[in-house]
Residue frames relative to the residue before (quaternion, step in Angstrom):
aa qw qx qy qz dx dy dz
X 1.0000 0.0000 0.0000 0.0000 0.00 0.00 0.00
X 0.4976 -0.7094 0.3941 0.3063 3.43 -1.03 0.73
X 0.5413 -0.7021 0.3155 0.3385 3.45 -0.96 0.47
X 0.6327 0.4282 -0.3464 0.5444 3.59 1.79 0.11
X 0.2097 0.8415 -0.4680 0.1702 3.63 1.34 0.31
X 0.1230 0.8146 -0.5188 -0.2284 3.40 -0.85 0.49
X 0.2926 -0.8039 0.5054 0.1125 3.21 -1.27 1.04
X 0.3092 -0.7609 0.5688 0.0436 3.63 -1.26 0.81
X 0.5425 -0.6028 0.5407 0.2235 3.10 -1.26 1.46
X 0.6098 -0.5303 0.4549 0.3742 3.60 -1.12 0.56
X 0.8477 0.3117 -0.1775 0.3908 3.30 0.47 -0.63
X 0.4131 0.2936 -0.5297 0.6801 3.87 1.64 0.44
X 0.4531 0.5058 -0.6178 0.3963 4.26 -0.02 -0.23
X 0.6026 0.5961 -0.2078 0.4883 3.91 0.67 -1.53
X 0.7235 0.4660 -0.1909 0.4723 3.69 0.11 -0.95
X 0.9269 -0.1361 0.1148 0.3304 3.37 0.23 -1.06
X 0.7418 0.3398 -0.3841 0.4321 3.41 1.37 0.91
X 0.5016 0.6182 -0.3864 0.4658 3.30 1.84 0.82
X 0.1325 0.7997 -0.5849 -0.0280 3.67 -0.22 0.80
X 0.5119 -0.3434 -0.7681 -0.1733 0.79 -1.54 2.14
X 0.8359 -0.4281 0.0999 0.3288 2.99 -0.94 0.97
X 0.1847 -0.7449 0.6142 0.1839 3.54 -1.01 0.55
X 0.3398 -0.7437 0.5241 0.2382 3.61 -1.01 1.24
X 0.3603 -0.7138 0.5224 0.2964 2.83 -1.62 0.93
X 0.6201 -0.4239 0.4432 0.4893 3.64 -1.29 0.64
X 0.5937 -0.6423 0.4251 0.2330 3.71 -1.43 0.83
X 0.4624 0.6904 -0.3074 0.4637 3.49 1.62 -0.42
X 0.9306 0.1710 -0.0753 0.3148 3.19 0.73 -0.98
X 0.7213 0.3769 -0.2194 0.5381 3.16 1.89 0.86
X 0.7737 -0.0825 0.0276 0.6276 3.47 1.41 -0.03
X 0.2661 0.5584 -0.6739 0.4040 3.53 0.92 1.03
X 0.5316 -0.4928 0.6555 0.2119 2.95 -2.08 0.95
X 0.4835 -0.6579 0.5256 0.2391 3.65 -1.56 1.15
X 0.0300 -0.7421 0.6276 0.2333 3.76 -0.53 0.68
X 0.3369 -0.6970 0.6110 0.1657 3.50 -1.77 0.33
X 0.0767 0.8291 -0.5526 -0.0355 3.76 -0.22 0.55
X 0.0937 0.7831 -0.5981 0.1421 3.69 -1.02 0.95
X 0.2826 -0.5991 0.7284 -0.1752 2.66 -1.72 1.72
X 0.1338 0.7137 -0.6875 0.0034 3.01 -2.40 0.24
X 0.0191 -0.8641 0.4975 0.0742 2.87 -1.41 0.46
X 0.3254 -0.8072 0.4713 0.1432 3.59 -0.72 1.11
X 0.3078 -0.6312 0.6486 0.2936 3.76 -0.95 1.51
X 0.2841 -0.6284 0.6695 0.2758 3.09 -2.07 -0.15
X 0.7161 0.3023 -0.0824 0.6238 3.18 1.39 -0.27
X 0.7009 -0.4454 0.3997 0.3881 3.73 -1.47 0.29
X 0.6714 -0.5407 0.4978 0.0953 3.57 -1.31 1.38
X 0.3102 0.6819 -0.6612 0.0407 4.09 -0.48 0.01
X 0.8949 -0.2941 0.2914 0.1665 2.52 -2.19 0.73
X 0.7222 -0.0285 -0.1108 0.6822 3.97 -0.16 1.34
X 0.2285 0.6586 -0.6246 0.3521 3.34 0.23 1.19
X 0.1341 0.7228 -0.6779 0.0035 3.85 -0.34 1.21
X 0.2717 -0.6239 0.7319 0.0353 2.81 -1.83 1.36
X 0.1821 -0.8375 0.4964 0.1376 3.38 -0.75 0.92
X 0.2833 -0.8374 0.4634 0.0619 3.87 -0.06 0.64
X 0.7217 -0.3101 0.2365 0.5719 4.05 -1.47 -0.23
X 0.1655 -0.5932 0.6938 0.3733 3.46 -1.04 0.13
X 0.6704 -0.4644 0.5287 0.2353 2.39 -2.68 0.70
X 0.2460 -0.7012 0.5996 0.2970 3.80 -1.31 0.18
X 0.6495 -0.4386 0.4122 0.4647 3.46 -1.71 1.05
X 0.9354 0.2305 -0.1105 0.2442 3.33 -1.63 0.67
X 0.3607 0.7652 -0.3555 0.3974 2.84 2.34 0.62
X 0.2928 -0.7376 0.6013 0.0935 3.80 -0.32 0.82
X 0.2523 -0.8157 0.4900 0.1759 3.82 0.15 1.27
X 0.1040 -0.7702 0.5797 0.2447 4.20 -0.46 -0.01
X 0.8650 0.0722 0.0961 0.4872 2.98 0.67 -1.08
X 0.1895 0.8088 -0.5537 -0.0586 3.89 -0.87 -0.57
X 0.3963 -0.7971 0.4489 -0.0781 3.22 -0.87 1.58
X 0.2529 0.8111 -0.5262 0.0360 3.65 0.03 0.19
X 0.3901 -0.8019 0.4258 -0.1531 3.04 -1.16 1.25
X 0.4809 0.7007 -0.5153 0.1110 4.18 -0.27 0.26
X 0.5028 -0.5939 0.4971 0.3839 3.61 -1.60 0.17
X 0.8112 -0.4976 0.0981 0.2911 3.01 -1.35 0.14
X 0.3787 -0.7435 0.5294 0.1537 3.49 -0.32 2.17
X 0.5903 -0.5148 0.4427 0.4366 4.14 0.39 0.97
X 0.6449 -0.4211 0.4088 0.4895 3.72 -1.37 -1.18
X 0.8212 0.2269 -0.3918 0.3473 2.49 -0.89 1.97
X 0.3252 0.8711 -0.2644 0.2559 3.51 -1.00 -0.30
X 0.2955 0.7516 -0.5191 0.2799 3.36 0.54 0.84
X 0.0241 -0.7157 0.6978 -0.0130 2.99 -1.84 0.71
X 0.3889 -0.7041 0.5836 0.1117 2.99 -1.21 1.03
X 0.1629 -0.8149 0.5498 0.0845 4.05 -0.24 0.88
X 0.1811 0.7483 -0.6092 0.1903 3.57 -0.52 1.04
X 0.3459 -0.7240 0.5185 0.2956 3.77 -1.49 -0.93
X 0.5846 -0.5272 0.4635 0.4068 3.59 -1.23 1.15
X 0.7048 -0.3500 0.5669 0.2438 3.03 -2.30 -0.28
X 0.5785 -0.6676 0.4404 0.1603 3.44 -0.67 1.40
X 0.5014 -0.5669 0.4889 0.4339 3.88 -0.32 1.29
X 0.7455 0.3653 -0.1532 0.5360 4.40 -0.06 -0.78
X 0.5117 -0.6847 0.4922 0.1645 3.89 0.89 0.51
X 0.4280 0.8080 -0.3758 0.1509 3.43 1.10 0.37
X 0.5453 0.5609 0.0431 0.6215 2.13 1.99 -1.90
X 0.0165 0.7142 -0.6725 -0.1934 3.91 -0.95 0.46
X 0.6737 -0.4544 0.4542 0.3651 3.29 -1.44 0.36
X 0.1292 -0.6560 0.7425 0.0413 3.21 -1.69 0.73
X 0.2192 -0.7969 0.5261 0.2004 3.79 0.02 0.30
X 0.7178 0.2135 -0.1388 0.6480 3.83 1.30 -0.79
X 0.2903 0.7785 -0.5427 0.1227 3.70 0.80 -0.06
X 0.7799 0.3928 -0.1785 0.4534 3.57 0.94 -0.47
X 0.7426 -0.3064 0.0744 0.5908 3.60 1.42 -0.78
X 0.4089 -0.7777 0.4774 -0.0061 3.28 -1.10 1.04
X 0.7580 -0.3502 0.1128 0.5385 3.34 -0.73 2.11
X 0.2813 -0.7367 0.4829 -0.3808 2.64 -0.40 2.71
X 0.2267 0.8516 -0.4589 0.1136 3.53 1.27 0.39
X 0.4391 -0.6384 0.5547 0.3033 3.72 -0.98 1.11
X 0.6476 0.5343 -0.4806 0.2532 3.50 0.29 -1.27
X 0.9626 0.0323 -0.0283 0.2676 3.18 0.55 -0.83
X 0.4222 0.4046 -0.3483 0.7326 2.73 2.00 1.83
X 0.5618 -0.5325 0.5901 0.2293 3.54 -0.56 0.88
X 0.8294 -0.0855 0.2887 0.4705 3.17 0.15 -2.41
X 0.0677 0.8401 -0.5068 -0.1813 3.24 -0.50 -0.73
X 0.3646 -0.8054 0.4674 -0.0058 3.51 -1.43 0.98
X 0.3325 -0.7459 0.4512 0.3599 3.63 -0.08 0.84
X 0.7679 0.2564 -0.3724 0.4539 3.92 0.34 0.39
X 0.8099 0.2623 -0.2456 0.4636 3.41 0.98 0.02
X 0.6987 -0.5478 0.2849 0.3614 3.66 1.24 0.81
X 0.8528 -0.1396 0.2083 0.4581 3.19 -1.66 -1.46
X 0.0647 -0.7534 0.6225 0.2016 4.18 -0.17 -0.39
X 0.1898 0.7099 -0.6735 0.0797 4.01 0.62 1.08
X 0.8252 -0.2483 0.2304 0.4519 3.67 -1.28 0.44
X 0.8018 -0.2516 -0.0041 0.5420 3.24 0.20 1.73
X 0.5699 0.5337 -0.5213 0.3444 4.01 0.11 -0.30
X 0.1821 -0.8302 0.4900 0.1939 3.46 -1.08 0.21
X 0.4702 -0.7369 0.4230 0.2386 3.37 1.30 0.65
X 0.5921 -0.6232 0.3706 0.3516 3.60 -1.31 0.05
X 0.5361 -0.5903 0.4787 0.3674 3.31 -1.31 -0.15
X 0.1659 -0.8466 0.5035 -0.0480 3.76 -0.43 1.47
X 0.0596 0.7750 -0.6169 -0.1231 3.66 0.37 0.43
X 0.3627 -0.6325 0.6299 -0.2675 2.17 -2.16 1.35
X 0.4888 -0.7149 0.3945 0.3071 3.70 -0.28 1.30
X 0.6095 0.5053 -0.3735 0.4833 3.70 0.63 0.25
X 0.6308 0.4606 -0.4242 0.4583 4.06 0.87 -0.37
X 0.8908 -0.1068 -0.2067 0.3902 2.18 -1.63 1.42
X 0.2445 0.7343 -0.5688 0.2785 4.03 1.14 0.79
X 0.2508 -0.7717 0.5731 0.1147 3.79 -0.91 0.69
X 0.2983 -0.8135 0.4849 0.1193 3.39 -0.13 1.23
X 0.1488 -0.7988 0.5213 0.2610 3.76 -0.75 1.04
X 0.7197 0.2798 -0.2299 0.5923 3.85 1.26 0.33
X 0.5341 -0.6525 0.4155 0.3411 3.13 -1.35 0.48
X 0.2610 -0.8221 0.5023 0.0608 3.59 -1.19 1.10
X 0.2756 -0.6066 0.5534 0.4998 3.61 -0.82 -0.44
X 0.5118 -0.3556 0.7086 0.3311 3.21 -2.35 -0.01
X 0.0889 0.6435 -0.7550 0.0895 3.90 -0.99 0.89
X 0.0489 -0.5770 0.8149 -0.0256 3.38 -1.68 0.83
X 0.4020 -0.6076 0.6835 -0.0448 3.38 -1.28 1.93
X 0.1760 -0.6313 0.7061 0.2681 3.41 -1.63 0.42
X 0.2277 -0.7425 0.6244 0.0837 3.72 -1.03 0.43
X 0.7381 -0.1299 -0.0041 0.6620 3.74 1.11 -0.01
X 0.5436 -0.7177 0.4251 0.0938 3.16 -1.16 1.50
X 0.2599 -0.8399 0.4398 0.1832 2.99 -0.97 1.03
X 0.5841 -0.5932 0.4412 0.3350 3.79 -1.33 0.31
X 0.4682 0.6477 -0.4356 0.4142 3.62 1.06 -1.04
X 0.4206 -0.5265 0.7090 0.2079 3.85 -1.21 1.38
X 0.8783 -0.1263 0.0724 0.4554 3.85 -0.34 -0.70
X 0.0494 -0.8342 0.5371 -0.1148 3.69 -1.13 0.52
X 0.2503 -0.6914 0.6470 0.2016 4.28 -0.61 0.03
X 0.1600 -0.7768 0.6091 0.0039 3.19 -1.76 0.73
X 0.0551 0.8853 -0.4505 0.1008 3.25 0.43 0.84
X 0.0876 -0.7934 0.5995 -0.0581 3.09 -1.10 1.41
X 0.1758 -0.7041 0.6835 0.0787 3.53 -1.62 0.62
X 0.1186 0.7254 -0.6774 0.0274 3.58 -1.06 0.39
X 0.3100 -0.7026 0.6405 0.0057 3.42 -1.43 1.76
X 0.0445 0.8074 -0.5843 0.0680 3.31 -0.65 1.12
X 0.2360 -0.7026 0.6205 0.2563 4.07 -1.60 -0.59
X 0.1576 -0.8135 0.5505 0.1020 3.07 -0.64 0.03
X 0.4225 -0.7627 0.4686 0.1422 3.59 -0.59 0.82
């Protein structure tokens, strides 16, 4: 390939060298970002297969991002932030599709594109079968426990950045 080549994203290719034009899906050129958020507060200590079910996703949601968030879950604690099976079986579960063993102790938060969030670091960028994954049915948001936690009481708090077409 030459070294003054110019190359074109599939979608500017779409925009402006197909005549006539092919539209791009709204998701991926001028959909508006939604933000959806939930939480929940233990009163008591987390264990092992502990599903928390959260916002569900809508059909045709395009996922950017998802954020999850808690104070300190005592020693231990891990979740694993993904989404259930689609009411119509369209959709299969992903139990980590979104982030993988999420541990307050020693993450504040954490962010499928930007890792760990400990007291200001921002960790790396870990993809994950759920970025930027375009859902053809609606799902739930589910956070799994994978090791139990000691903490008597605690909040989970999630965010998830999506489009929609």
């Amino acid at each position: 390939m030459a070294a003054d080549a110019t190359l074109l994203g599939l979608n500017r290719t779409k925009w402006a060298s197909t005549v006539p034009s092919v539209k791009i899906p709204k998701g991926e050129g001028y959909s508006h970002l939604h933000v959806a958020y939930d939480s929940y507060t233990y009163a008591e200590a987390s264990e092992i297969g502990d599903i928390v079910t959260m916002q569900k996703i809508p059909a045709s949601a395009r996922v950017h991002n998802v954020v999850v968030y808690s104070d300190d879950n005592g020693t231990a604690g891990v979740w694993d932030v993904g989404w259930g099976v689609s009411a119509d079986a369209v959709e299969a579960a992903d139990q980590d599709g979104f982030i993988l063993g999420f541990n307050p102790e020693t993450d504040n938060g954490a962010s499928m594109q930007g890792g760990g969030i400990a007291a200001g670091t921002g960790g790396g960028f870990a993809a994950r079968p759920g970025l930027f994954k375009q859902f053809a049915s609606a799902v739930d948001l589910k956070l799994q426990c994978t090791e139990a936690s000691s903490a008597t009481a605690f909040t989970l708090k999630v965010a998830i950045e999506y489009s929609v077409d």
